[in-house]
Backbone as JSON Lines, residues from 0, in Angstrom:
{"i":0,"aa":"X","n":[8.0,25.97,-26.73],"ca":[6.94,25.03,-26.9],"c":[5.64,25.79,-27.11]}
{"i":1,"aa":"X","n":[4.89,25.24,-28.07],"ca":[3.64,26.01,-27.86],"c":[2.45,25.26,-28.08]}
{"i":2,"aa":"X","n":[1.24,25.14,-27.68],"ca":[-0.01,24.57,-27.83],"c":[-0.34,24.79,-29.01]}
{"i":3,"aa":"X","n":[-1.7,24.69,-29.01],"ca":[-2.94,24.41,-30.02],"c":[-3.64,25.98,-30.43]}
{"i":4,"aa":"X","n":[-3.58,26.74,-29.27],"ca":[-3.71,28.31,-29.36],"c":[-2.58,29.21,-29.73]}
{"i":5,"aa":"X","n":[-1.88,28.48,-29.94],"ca":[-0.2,29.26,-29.92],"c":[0.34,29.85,-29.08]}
{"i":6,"aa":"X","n":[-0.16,30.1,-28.21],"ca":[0.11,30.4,-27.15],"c":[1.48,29.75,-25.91]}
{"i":7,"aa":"X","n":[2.67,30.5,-25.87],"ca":[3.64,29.88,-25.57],"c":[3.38,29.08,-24.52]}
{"i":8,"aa":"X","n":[4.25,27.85,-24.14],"ca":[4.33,27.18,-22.69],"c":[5.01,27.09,-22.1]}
{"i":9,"aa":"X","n":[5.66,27.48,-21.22],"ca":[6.81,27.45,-19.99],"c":[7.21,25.83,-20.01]}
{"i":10,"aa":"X","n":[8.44,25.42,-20.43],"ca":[8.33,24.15,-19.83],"c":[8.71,24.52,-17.88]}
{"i":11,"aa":"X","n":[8.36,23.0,-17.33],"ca":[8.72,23.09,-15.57],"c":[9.59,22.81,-15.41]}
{"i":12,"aa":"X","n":[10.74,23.19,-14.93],"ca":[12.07,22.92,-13.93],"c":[11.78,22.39,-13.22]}
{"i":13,"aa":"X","n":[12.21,20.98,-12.86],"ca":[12.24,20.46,-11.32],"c":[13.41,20.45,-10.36]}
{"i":14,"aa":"X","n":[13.81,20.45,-9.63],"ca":[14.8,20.54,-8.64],"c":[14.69,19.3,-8.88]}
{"i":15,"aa":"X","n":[14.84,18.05,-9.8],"ca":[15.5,16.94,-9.18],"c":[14.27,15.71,-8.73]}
{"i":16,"aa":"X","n":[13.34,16.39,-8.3],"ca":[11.99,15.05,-7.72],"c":[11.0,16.09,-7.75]}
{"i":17,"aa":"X","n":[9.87,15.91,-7.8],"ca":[8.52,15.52,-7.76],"c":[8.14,15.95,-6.63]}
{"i":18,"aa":"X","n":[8.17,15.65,-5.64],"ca":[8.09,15.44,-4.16],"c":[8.77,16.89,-3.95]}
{"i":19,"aa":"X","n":[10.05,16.93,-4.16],"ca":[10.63,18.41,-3.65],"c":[9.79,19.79,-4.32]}
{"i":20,"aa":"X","n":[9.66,19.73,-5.57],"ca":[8.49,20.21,-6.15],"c":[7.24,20.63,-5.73]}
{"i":21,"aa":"X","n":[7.03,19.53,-4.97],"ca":[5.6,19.8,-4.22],"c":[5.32,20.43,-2.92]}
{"i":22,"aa":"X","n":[6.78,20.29,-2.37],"ca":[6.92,21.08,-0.69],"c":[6.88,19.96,-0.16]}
{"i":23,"aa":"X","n":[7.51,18.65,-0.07],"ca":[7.91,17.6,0.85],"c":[8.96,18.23,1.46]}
{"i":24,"aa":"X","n":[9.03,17.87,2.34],"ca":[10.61,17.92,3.45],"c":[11.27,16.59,2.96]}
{"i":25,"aa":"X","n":[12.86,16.58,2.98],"ca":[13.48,15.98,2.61],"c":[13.33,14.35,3.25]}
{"i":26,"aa":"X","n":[12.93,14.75,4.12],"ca":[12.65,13.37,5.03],"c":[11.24,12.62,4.56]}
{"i":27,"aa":"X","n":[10.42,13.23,4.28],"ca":[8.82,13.39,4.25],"c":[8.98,12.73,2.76]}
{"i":28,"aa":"X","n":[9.61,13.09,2.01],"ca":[9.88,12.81,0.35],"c":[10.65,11.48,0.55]}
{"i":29,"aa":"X","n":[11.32,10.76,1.44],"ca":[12.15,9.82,1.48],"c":[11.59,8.72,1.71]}
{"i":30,"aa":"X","n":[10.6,9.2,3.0],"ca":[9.52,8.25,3.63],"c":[8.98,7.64,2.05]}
{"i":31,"aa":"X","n":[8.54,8.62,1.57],"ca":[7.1,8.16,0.32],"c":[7.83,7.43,-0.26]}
{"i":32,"aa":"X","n":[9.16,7.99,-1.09],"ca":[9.73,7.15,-1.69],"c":[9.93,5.64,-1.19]}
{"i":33,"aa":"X","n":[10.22,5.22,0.02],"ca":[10.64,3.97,0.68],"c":[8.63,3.55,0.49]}
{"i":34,"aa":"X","n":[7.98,4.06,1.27],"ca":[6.54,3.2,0.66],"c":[6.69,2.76,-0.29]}
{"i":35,"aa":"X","n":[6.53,3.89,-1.58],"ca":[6.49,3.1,-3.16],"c":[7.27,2.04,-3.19]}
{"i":36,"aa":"X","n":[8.05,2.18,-2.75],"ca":[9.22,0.68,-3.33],"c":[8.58,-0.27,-2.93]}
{"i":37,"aa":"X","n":[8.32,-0.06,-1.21],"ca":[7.61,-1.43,-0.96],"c":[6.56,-2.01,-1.36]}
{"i":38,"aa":"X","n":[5.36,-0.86,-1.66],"ca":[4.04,-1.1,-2.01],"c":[4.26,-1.57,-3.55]}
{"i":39,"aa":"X","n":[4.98,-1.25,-4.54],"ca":[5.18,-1.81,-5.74],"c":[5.71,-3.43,-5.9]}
{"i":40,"aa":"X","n":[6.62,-3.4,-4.58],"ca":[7.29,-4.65,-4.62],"c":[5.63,-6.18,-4.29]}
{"i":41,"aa":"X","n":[5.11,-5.6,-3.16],"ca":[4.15,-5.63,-2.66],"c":[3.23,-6.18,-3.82]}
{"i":42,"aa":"X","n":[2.44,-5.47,-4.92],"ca":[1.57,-5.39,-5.51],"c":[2.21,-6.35,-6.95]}
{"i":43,"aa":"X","n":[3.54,-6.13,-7.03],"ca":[3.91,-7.16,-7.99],"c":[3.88,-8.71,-7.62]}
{"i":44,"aa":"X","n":[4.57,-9.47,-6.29],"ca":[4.47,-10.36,-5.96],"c":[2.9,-10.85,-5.84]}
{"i":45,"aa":"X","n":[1.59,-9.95,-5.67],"ca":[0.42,-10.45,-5.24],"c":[-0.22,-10.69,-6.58]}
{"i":46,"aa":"X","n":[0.22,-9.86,-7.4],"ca":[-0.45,-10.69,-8.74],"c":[0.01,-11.52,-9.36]}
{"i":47,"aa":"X","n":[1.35,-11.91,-9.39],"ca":[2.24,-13.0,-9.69],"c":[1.39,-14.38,-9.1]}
{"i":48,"aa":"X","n":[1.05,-14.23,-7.72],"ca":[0.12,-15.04,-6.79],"c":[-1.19,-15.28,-7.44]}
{"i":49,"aa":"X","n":[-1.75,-14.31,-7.71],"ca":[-3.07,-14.2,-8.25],"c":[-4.14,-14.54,-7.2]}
{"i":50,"aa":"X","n":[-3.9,-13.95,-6.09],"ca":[-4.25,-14.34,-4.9],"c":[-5.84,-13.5,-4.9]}
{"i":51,"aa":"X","n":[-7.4,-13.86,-4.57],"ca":[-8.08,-12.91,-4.7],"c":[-8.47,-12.34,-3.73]}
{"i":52,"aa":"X","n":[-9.33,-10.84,-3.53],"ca":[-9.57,-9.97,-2.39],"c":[-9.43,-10.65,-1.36]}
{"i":53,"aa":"X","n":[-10.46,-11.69,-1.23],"ca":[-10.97,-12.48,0.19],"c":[-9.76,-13.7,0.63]}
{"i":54,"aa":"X","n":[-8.98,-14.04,-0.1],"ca":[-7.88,-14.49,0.32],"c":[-6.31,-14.06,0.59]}
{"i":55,"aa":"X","n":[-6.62,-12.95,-0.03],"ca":[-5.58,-11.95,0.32],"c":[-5.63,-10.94,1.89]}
{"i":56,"aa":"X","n":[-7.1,-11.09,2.43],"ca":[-7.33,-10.23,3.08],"c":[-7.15,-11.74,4.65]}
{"i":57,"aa":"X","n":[-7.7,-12.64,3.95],"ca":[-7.5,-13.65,4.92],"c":[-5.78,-13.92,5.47]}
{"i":58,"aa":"X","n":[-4.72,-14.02,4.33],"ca":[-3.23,-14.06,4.88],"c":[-3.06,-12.48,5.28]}
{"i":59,"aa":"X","n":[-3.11,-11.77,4.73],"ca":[-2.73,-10.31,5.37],"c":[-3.61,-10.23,6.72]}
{"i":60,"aa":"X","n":[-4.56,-10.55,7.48],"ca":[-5.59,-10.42,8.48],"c":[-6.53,-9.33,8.71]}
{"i":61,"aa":"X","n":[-6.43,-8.61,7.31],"ca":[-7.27,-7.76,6.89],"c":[-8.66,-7.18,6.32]}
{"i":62,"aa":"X","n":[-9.92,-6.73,6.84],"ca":[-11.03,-6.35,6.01],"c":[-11.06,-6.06,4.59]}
{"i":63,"aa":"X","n":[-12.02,-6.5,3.87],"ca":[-12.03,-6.56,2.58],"c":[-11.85,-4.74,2.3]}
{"i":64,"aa":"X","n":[-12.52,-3.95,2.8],"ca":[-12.51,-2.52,2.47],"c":[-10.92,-2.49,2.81]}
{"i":65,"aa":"X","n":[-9.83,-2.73,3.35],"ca":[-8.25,-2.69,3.53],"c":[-7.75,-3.24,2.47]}
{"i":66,"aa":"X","n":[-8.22,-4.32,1.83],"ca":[-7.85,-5.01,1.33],"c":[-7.89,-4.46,-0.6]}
{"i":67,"aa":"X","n":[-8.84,-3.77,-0.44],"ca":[-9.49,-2.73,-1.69],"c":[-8.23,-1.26,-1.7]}
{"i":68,"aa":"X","n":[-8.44,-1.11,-0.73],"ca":[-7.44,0.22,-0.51],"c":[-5.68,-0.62,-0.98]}
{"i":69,"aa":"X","n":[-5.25,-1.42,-0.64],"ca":[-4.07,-1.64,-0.64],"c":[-4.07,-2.06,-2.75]}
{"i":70,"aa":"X","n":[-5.28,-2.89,-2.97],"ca":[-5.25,-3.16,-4.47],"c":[-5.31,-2.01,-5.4]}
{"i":71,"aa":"X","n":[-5.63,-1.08,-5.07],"ca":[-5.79,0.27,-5.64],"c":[-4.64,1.27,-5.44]}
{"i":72,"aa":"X","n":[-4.47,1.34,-4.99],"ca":[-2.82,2.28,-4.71],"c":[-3.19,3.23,-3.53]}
{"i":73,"aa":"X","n":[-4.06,3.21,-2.53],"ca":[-4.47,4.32,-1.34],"c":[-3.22,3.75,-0.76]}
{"i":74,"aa":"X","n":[-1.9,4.54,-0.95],"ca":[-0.67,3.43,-0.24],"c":[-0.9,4.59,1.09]}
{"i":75,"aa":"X","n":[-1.34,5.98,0.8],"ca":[-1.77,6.39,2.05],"c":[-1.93,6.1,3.42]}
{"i":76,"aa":"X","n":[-2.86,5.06,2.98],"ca":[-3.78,4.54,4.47],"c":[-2.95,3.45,5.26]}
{"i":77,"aa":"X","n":[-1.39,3.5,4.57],"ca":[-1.07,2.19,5.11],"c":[0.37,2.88,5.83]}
{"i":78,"aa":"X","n":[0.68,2.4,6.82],"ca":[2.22,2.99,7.59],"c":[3.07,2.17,6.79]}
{"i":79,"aa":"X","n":[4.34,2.71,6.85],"ca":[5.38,1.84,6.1],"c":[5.72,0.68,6.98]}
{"i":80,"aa":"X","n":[5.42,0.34,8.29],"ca":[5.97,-0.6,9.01],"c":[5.14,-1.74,8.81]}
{"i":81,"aa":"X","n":[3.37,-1.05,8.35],"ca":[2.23,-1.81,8.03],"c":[2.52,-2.42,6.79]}
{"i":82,"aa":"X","n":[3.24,-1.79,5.79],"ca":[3.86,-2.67,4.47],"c":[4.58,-3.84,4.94]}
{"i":83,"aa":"X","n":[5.71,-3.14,5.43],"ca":[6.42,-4.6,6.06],"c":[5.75,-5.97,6.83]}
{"i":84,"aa":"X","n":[4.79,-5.32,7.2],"ca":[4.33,-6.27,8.27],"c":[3.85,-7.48,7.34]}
{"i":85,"aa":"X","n":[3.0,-6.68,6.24],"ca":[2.19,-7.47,4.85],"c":[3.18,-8.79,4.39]}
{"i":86,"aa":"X","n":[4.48,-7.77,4.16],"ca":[5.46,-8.57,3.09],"c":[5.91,-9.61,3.72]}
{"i":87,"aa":"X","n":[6.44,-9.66,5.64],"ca":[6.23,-10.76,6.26],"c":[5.11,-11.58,6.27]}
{"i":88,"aa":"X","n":[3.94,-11.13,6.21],"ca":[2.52,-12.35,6.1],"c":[2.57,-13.02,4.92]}
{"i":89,"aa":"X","n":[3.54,-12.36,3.65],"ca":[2.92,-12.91,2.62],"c":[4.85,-13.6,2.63]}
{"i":90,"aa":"X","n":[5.46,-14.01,3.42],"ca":[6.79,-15.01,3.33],"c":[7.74,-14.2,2.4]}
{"i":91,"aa":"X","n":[7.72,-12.65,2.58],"ca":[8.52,-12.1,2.1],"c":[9.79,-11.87,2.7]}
{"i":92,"aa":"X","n":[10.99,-11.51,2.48],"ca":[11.71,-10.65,3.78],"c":[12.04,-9.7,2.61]}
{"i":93,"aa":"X","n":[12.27,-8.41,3.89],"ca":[12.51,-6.85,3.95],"c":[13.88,-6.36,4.11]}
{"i":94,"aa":"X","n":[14.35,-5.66,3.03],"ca":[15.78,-5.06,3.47],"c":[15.96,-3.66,3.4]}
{"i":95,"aa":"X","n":[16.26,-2.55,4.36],"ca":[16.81,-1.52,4.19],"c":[17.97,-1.23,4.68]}
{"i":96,"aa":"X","n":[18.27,-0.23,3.41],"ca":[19.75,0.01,3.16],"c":[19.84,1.64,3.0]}
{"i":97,"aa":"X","n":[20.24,2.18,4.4],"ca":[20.77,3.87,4.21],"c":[22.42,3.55,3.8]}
{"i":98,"aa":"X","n":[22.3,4.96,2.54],"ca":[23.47,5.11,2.14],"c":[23.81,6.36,2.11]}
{"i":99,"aa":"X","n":[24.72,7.16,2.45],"ca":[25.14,8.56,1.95],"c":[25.12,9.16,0.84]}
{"i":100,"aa":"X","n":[24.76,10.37,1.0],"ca":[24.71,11.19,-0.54],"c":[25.45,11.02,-1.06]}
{"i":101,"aa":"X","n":[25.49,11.19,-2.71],"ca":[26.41,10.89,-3.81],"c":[27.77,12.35,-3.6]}
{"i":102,"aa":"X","n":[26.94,13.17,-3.2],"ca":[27.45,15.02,-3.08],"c":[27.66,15.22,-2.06]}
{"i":103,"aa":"X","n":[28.59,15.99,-0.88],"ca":[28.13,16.47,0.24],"c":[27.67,18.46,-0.69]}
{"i":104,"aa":"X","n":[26.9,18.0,0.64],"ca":[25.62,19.68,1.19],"c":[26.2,20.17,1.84]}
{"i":105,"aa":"X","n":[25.21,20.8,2.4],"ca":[25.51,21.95,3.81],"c":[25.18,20.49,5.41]}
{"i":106,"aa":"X","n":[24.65,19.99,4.76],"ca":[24.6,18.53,5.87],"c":[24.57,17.42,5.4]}
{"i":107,"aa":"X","n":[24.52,16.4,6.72],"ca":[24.49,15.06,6.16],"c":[23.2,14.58,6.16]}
{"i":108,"aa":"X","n":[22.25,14.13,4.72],"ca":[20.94,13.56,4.28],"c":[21.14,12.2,4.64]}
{"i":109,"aa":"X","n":[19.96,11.21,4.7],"ca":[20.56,10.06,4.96],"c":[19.35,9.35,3.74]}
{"i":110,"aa":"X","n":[19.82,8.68,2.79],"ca":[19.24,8.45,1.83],"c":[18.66,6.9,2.07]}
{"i":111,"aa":"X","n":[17.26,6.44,1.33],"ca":[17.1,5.47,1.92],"c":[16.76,4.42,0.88]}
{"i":112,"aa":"X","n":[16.85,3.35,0.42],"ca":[16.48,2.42,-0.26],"c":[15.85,0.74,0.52]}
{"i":113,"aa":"X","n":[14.83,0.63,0.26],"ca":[14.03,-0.09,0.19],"c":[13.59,-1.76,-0.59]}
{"i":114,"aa":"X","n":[14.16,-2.7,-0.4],"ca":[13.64,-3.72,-1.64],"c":[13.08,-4.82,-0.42]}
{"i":115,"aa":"X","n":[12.71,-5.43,-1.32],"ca":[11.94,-6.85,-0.61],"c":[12.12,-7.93,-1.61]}
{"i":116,"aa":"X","n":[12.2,-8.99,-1.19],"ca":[13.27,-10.23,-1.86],"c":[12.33,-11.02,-1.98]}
């Protein structure tokens, strides 16, 4: 591959994710992953709603500055149990589902999937 200078470019190898890439621990990378799911699931149902800041912040029982952070993607600031808690305020229900690796390793991973209905 090469740029605009000609200058060659390495493409990147990933091991597989993003997250492992970056120096997550396998657990630490699993967590995030299970947020995103929820926070996406999360952020799709609320615009479907079309629900706005100040009434969104009123069913969630949340400050408008929380309420900014969660519309923006700071999925950071939020615990994953604090997602759940949301998806119950907003008449959602929550399902997780650990399943075993596709491969065995040198151990047993416990893989995690995430949806909300």
């Amino acid at each position: 591959m090469k740029n605009k200078g000609n200058a060659e470019i390495t493409p990147h190898l990933t091991r597989g994710s993003v997250l492992d890439d970056l120096g997550f621990s396998p657990s630490e990378a699993l967590e995030i992953k299970v947020k995103a799911e929820i926070y996406r699931e999360l952020l799709k149902f609320i615009r479907e709603k079309g629900f706005s800041q100040q009434e969104l912040g009123a069913v969630l029982g949340i400050h408008q500055p929380d309420v900014s952070n969660l519309l923006n993607g700071k999925v950071s600031k939020f615990r994953v149990g604090k997602l759940i808690q949301f998806a119950g305020k907003l008449d959602l229900e929550a399902k997780v589902k650990l399943v075993k690796p596709r491969k065995k390793t040198s151990g047993y991973k416990l893989a995690g999937v995430a949806s909300i209905a």
